[in-house]
C-alpha positions in Angstrom: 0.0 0.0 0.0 1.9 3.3 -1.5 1.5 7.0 0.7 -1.3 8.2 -1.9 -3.3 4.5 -0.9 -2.8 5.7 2.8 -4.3 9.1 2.4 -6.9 7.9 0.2 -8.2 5.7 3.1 -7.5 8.4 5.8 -10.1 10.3 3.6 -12.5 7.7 3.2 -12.3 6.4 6.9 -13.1 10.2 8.0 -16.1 10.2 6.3 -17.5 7.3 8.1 -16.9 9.9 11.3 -18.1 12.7 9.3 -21.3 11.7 8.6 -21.8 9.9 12.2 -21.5 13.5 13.2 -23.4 14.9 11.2 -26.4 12.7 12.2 -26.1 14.4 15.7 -25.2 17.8 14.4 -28.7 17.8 12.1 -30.8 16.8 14.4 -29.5 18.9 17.3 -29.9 22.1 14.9 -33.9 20.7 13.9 -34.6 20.9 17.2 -33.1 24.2 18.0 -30.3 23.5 19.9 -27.0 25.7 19.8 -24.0 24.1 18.1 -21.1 25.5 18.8 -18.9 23.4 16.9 -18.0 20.8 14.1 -14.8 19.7 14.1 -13.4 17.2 11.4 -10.5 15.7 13.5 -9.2 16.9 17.0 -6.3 18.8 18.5 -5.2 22.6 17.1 -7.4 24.7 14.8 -5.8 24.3 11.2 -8.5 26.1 9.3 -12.5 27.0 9.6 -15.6 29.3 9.1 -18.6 30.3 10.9 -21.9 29.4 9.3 -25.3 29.9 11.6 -24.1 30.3 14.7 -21.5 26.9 14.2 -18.1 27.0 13.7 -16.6 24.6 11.0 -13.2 23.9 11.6 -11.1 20.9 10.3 -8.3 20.1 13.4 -4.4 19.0 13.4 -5.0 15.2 13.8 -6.9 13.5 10.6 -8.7 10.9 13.1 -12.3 11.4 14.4 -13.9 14.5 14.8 -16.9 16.2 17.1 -19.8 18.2 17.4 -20.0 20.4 20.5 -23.8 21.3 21.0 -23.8 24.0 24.0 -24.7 22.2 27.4 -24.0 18.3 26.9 -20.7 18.6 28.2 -20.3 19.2 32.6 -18.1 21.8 32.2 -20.5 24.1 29.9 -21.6 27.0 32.2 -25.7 26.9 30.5 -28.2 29.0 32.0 -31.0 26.7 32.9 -33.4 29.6 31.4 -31.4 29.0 28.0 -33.6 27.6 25.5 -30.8 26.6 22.9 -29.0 24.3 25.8 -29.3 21.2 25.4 -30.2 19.9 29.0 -33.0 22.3 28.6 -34.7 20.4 26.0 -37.0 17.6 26.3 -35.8 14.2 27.0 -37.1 12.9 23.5 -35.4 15.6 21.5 -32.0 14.7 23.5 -32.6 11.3 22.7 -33.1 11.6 19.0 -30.1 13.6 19.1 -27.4 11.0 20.8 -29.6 8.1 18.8 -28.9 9.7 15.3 -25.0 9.6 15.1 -25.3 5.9 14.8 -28.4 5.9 12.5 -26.4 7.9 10.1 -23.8 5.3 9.8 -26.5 2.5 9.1 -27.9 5.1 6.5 -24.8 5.5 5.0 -24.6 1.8 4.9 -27.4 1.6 3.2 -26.3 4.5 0.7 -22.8 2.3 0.0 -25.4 -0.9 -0.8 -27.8 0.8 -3.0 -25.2 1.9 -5.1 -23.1 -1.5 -5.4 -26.4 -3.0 -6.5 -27.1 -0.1 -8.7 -23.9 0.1 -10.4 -23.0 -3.9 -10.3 -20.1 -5.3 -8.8 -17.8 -8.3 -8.8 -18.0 -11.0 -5.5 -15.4 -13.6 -4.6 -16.9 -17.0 -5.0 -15.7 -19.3 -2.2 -18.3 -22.8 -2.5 -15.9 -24.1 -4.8 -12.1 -24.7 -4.4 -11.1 -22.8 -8.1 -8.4 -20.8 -8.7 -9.2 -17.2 -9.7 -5.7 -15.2 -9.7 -2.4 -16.1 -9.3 -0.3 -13.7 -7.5 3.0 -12.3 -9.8 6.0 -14.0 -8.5 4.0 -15.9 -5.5 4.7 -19.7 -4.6 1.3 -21.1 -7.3 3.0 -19.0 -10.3 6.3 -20.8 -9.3 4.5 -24.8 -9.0 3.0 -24.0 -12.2 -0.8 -22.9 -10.7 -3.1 -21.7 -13.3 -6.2 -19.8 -12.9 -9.2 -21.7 -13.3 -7.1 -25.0 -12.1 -9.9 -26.3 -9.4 -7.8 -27.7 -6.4 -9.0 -31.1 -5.1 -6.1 -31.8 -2.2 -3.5 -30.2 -0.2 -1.2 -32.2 1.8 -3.3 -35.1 1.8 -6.3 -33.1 3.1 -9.3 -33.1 0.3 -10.9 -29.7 -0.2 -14.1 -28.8 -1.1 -14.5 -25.3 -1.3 -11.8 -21.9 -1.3 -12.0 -21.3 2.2 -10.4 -25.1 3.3 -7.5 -23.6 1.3 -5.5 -21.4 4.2 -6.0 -24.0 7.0 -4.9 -27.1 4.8 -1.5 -24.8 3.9 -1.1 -23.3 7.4 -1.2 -26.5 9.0 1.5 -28.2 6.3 5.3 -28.8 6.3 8.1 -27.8 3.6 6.8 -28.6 0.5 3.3 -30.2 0.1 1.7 -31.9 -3.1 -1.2 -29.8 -4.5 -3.6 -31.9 -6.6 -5.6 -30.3 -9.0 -8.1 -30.5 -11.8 -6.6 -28.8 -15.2 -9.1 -28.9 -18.4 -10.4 -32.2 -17.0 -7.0 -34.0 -16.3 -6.2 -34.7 -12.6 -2.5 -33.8 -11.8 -0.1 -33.1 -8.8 1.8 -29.8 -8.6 4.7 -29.7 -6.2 4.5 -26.3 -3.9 6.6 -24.7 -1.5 4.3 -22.0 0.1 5.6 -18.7 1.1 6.6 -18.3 4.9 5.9 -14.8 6.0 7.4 -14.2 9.4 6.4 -11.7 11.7 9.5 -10.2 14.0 7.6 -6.7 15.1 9.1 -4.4 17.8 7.3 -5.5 20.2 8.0 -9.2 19.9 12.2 -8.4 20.0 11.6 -6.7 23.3 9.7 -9.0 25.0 11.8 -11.9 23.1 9.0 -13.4 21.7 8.5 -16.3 19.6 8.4 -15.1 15.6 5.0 -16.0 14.0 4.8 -17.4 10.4 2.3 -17.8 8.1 2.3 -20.6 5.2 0.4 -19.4 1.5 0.3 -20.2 -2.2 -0.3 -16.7 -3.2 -3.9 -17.1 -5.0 -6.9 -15.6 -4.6 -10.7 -16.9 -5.3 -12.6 -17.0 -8.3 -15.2 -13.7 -8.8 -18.6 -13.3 -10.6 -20.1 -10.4 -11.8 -23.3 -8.9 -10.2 -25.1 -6.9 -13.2 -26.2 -3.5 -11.9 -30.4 -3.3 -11.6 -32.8 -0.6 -12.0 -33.5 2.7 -8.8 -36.3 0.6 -7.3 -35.0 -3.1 -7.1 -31.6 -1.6 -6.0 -33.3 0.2 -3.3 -34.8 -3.0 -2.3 -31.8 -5.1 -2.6 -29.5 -2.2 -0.8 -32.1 -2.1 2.4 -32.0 -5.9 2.5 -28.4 -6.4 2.0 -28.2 -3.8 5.0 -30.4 -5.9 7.6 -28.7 -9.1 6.9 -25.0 -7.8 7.1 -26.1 -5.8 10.3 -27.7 -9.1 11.8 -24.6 -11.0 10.9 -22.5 -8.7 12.8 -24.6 -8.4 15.8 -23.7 -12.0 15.8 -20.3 -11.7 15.4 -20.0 -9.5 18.3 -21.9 -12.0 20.5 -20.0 -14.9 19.5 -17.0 -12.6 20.2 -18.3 -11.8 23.5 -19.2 -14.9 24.7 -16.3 -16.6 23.5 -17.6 -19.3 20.7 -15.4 -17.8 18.1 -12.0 -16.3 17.3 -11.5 -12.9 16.8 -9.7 -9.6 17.4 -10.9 -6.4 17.2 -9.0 -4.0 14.7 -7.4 -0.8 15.4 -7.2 2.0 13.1 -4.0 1.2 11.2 -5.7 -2.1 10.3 -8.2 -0.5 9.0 -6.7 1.8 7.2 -4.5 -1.2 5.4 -8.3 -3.1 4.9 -9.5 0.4 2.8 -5.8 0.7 0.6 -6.4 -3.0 -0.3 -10.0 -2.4 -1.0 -8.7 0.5 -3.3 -6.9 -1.6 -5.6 -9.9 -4.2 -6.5 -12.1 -0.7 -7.1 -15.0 1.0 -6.1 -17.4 -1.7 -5.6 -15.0 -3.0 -3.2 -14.6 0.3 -1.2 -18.4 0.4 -0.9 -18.6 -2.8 0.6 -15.8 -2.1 2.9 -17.3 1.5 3.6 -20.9 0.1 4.4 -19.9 -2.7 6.5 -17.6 -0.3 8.6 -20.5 1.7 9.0 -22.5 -1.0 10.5 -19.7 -2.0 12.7 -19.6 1.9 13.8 -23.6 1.8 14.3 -23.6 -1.5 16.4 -20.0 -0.3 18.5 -21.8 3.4 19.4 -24.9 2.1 20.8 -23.4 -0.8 23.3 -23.9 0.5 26.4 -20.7 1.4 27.6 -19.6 5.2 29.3 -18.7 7.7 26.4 -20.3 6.0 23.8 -23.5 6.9 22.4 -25.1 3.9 23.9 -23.7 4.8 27.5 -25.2 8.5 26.8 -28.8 6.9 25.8 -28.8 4.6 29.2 -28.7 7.5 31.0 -31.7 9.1 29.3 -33.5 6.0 29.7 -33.0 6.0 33.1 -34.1 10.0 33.3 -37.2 8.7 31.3 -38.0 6.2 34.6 -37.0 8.4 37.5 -38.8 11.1 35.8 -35.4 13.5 36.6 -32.0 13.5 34.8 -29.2 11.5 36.4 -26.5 14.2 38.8 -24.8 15.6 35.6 -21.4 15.3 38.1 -22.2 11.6 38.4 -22.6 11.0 34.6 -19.5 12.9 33.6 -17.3 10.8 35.5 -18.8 7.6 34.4 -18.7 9.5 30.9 -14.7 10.3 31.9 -13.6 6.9 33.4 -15.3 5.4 30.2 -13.2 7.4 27.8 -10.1 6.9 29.0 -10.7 3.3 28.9 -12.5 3.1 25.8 -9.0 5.2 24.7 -6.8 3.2 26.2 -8.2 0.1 24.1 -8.1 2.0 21.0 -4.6 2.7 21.5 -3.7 -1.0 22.1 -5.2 -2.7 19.4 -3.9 0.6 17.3 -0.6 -0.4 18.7 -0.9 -4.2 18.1 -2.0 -3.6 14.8 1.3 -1.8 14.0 4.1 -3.9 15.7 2.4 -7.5 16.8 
């Protein structure tokens, strides 16, 4: 991934934030609420203007970004007369507010779907066990591998579809015999996968054990997906969007509760996911896009301090007790959930980089 692929995904991944903001920042203006504030990144003023009564400013550091709406944080000094502060407004309307970040990133989910389905696009097709590409100067171009070669065996092990490939290889020795179907003559191709070893920073200091990883270096057969008409793309985008946010909701339980494998991402891995989605084109930058968005949807409203979610439990518990929660009390919760919340975001950042 070259500097220009970097910035590129920079862009795209402040969007995500962008428009997450922008949910809160709309709504908040609808219902009359001063904003004093949108910032695109944080840290120093770089550059800005004034537009009613908000202040648009893009910030130092090209990560994140927030809206200030006048009275949300502990520290504003609001007038409890002041009908632009938000504490002073409803409990619904303050709601809708905190609620909409997140919406906006399922919209723009949706947005990213309707368009892949409008346009057309190409998918990886992984039921069958069929060579699609074979990477320049990888360990299948030097065995002989050919695309459209349909790969019965590896090491003994019989696969069936694409994604038995990586396991068979990663769980091999030296070479391994690769037998395949070419033009409808069964043959065996002698392969010596590439070792990639992993010797980060981290793992010198701490003397760690270097990890490897065995590959042949091809990727999966793709099919096209012929672009359809405004309505059945609309259709097709606002299904797609429910299943692929149901099948994350179950990811993240079966993260949670442990019955499967998993690590959560930091932001230089996704950064690298977005430059590789570059290269295979803007279908592929959608799909990445829109299912980052869901992830950002789902992660805001889990009810932890700082997040959205953590902000609507406390306006759910207002709506029951009928008065809001001691604004000290919730800004510490708010605080000691941040730095946490931070602290994570910094390790897997970290991990991500030199693990």
């Amino acid at each position: 991934m070259n500097t220009q692929q970097i910035i590129v995904a920079i862009l795209f991944l402040q969007i995500l934030i962008v428009i997450h903001e922008y949910g809160h920042y709309w709504f908040a203006k609808r219902f009359g609420m001063r904003v004093s504030r949108f910032s695109v990144g944080f840290g120093p003023k770089l550059f800005g203007f004034k537009r009613q009564g908000t202040e648009f400013v893009i910030s130092a550091i090209p990560f994140g970004g927030y809206v200030q709406i006048d009275g949300m944080s502990a520290q504003d000094d609001i007038d409890p007369k002041d009908p632009a502060a938000y504490p002073n407004k409803p409990m619904w309307q303050r709601f809708l507010v905190v609620l909409m970040g997140p919406v906006a990133n399922l919209v723009l989910a949706f947005v990213c779907y309707w368009l892949m389905f409008g346009a057309g696009f190409d998918r990886p097709v992984f039921d069958k066990a069929v060579v699609g590409n074979v990477r320049a100067g990888g360990a299948a171009e030097r065995a002989g591998l050919q695309a459209g070669d349909a790969i019965t065996q590896i090491a003994g092990k019989t696969i069936v579809t694409f994604e038995d490939i990586p396991a068979a290889v990663q769980g091999s020795e030296g070479e391994i015999d690769v037998a395949i179907v070419r033009a409808g003559q069964a043959q065996t191709l002698r392969v010596n996968p590439d070792v990639q070893m992993s010797s980060s920073v981290l793992r010198k200091v701490f003397r760690l054990d270097q990890k490897s990883s065995r590959a042949l270096g091809i990727e999966a057969p793709t099919e096209h997906v012929a672009g359809v008409g405004f309505g059945t793309a609309l259709v097709q985008g606002a299904a797609h969007t429910v299943e692929k946010t149901y099948g994350t909701l179950q990811a993240f339980g079966s993260l949670i509760t442990g019955q499967a494998k998993g690590r959560l991402t930091g932001l230089p891995g996704i950064v690298k996911l977005l430059g590789g989605s570059i290269e295979r084109g803007f279908s592929a930058v959608l799909a990445l896009m829109a299912i980052l968005s869901i992830n950002l949807f789902l992660f805001n409203l889990f009810p932890v301090p700082a997040l959205d979610g953590g902000r609507l439990i406390f306006l759910g518990l207002e709506g029951v007790r009928r008065k809001p929660v001691s604004v000290k009390v919730e800004s510490v919760v708010h605080a000691v959930g941040f730095v946490l919340l931070f602290g994570l975001i910094l390790f897997v950042s970290v991990r991500d980089l030199f693990v």
